[in-house]
C-alpha positions as CSV (number, residue, x, y, z in Angstrom):
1,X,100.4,96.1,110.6
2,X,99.4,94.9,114.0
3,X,99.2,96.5,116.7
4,X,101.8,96.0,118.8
5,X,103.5,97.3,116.1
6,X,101.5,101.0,115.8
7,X,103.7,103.9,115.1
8,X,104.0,106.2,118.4
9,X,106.7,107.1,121.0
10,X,107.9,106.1,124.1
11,X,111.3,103.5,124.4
12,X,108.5,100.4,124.8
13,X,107.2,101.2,121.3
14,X,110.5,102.2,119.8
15,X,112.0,98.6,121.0
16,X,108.9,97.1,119.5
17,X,109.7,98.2,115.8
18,X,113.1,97.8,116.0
19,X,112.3,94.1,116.7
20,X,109.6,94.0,113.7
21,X,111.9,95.6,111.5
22,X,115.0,93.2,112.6
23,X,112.4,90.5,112.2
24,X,111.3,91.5,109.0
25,X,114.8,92.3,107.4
26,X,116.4,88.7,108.4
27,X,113.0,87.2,106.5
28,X,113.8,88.9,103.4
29,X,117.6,88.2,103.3
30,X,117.0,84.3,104.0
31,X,114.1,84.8,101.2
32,X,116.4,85.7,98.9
33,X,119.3,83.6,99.5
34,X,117.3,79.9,100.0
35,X,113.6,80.8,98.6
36,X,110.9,82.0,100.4
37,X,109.4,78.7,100.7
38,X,112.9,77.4,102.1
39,X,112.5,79.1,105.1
40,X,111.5,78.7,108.3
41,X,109.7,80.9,111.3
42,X,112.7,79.7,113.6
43,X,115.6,80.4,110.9
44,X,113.8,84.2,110.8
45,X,113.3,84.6,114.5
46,X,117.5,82.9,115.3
47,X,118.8,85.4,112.5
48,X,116.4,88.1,114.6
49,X,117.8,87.1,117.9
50,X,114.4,86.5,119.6
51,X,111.9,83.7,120.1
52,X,109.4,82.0,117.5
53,X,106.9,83.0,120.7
54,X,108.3,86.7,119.7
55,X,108.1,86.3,116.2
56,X,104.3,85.8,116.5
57,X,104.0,88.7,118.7
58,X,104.6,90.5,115.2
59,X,102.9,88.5,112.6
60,X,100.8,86.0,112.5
61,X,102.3,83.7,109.3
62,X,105.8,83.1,107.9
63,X,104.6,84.7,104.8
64,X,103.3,88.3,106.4
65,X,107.3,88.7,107.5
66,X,107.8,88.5,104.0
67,X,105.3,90.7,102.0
68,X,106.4,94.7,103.9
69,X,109.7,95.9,105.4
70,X,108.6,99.0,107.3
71,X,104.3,98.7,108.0
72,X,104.7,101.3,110.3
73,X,105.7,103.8,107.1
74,X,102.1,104.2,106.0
75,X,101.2,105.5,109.5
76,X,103.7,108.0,110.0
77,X,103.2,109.5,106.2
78,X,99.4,109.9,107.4
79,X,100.2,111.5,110.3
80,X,102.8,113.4,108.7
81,X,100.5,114.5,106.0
82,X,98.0,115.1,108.3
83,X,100.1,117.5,110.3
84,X,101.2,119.7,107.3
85,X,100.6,123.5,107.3
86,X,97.2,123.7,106.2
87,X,98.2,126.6,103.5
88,X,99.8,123.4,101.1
89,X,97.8,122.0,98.8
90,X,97.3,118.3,99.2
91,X,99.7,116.9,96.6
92,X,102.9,119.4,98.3
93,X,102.0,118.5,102.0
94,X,101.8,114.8,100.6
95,X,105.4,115.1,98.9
96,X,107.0,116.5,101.9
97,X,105.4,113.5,103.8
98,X,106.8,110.8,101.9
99,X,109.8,113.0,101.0
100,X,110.5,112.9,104.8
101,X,109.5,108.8,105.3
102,X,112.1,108.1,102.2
103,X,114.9,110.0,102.9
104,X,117.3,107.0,104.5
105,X,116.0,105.2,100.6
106,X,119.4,105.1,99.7
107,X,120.4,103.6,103.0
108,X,117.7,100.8,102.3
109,X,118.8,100.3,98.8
110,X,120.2,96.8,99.1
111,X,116.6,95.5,101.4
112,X,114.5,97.5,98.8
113,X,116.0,95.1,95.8
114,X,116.4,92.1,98.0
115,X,112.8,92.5,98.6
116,X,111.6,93.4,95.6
117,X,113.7,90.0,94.2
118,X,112.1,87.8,96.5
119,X,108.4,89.4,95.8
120,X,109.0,88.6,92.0
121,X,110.0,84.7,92.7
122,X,106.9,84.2,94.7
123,X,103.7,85.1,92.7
124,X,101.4,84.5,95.9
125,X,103.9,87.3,98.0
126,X,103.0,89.2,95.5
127,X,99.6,89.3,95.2
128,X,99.5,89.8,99.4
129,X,102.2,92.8,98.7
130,X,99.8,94.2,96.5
131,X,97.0,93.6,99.0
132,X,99.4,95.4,101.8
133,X,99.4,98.1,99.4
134,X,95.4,98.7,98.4
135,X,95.3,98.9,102.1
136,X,97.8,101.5,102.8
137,X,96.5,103.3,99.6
138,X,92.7,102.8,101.1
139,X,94.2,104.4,104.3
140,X,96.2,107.8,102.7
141,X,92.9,108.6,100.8
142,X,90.6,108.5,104.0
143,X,93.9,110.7,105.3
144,X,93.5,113.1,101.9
145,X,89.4,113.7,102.5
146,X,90.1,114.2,106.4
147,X,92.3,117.3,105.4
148,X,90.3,118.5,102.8
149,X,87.3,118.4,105.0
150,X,89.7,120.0,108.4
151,X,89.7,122.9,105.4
152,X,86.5,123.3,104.6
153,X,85.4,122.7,108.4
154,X,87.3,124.3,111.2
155,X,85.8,122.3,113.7
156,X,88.0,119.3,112.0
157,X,91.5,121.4,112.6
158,X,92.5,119.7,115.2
159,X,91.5,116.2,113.6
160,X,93.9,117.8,110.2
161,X,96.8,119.1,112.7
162,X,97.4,115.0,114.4
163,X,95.5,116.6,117.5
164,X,92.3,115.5,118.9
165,X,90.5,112.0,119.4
166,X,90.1,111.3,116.0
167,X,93.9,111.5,115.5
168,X,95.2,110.2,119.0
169,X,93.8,106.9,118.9
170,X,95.5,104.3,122.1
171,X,97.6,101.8,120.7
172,X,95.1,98.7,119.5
173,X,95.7,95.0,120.9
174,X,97.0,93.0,117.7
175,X,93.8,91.4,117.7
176,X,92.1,94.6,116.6
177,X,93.9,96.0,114.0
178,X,93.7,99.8,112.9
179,X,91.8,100.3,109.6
180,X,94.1,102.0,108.0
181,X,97.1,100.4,109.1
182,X,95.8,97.0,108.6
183,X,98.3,93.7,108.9
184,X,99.9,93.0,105.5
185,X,97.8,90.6,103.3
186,X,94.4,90.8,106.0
187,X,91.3,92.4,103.8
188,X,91.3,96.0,105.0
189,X,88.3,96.7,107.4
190,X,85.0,97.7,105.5
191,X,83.0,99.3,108.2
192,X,82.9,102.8,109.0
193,X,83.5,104.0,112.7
194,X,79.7,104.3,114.5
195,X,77.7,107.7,113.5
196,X,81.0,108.4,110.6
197,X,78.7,106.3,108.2
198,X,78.3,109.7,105.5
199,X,82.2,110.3,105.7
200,X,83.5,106.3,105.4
201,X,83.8,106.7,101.4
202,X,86.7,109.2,100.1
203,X,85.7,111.2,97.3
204,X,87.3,110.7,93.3
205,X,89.9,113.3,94.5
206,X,91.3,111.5,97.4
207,X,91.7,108.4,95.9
208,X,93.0,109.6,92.7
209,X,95.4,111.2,95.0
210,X,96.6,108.5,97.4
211,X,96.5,105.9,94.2
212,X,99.3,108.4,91.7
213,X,101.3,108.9,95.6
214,X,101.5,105.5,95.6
215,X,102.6,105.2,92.0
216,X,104.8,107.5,92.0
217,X,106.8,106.1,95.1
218,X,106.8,103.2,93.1
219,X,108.5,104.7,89.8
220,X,110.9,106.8,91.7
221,X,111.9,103.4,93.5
222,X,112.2,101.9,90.5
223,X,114.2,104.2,87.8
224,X,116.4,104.9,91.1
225,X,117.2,101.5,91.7
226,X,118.4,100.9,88.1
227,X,120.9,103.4,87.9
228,X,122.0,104.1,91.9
229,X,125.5,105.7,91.0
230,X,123.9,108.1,88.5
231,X,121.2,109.9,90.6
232,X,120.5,110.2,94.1
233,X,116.8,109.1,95.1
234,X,116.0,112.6,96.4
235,X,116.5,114.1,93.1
236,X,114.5,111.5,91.4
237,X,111.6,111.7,94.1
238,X,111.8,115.5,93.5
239,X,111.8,115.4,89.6
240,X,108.3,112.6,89.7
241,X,106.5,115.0,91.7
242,X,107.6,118.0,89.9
243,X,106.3,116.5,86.8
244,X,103.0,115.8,88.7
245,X,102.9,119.4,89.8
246,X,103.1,120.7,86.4
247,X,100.8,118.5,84.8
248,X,103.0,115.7,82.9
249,X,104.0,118.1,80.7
250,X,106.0,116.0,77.5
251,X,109.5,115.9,78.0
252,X,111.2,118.3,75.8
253,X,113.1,116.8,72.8
């Protein structure tokens, strides 16, 4: 994510992810009709409606408009997770985060298997999906110790609650990308912020945390998309983390 394209109010920044989004949707649909390697930044940016100037206002390769639909999701789950009543535990204030970022899913149905078509028919989209995705996943677990520390510390509340300088960051120039957010398919940033050296690491629980999130977004996605007229994706998001909830019990036979 760049950015320009950091999630955040106001009609300027609203007008700015529409305009990633439109640019990102019309990549995926030529992707999948001609090949990824068929197309061209100018076919994306005509089928967008704006500029190739515009289009690198947004990414900085052909192939970054190809490898995530909506960067700006992983933001607003932290932030979302972040703000949470602090009386959830971690793993409900994280399902009603993502519950809240997924509920247009079945809206999204048709991009979500476009996408995940063209992803499969290029091996090197792939691996720079799956690079997106460390990072976001790198991201959520910083997200997980922050509130687990705002609990244990009050002076961290308003860090945990979306408040403070820690959480209100300005929006970065493109050419210094947030940490957590980072541009699909860049190597997340390694250094920790100046005097946060002893808190740059999440713990096992974090990670373990942010890494079965991210799976279980995936399998929802997944056992959703192959039966669509059967179940809706809410009650299949609801039934994964239920199961993780109650400990994987074995289903009953």
């Amino acid at each position: 994510m760049t950015g320009k394209d950091a999630a955040g109010g106001g009609l300027r920044e609203r007008k700015k992810r529409a305009t990633r989004a439109a640019l990102a949707e019309a990549a995926v649909r030529l992707a999948a009709e001609h090949g990824a390697d068929q197309v061209t930044v100018e076919a994306i940016s005509a089928a967008a409606g704006v500029s190739v100037r515009t289009f690198f206002n947004y990414f900085d390769s052909r192939d970054d408009a190809f490898v995530v639909v909506d960067a700006d999701a992983s933001e607003r789950v932290r932030r979302a997770f972040l703000a949470a009543p602090p009386e959830l535990p971690p793993l409900e204030a994280l399902r009603e985060a993502l519950a809240a970022e997924l509920r247009e899913a079945e809206r999204q149905h048709e991009l979500w298997s476009l996408h995940a078509g063209v992803l499969r028919s290029a091996p090197h989209l792939l691996v720079r999906n799956l690079g997106a995705q460390m990072a976001d996943e790198s991201g959520l677990a910083e997200a997980i110790a922050r509130r687990i520390r705002a609990g244990d510390d009050p002076d961290d509340d308003a860090v945990a609650s979306g408040g403070g300088d820690a959480d209100a960051e300005a929006v970065p120039h493109r050419d210094q990308p947030d940490t957590a957010g980072a541009r699909p398919g860049s190597p997340p940033e390694t250094a920790p912020p100046e005097g946060d050296a002893d808190r740059a690491a999440p713990g096992l629980y974090p990670r373990l945390l942010a890494a079965v999130a991210g799976t279980a977004v995936r399998v929802s996605v997944q056992h959703w998309c192959e039966r669509p007229d059967e179940l809706s994706f809410a009650d299949v998001f609801r039934e994964v983390f239920d199961l993780l909830a109650a400990g994987l019990p074995a289903p009953a036979r």
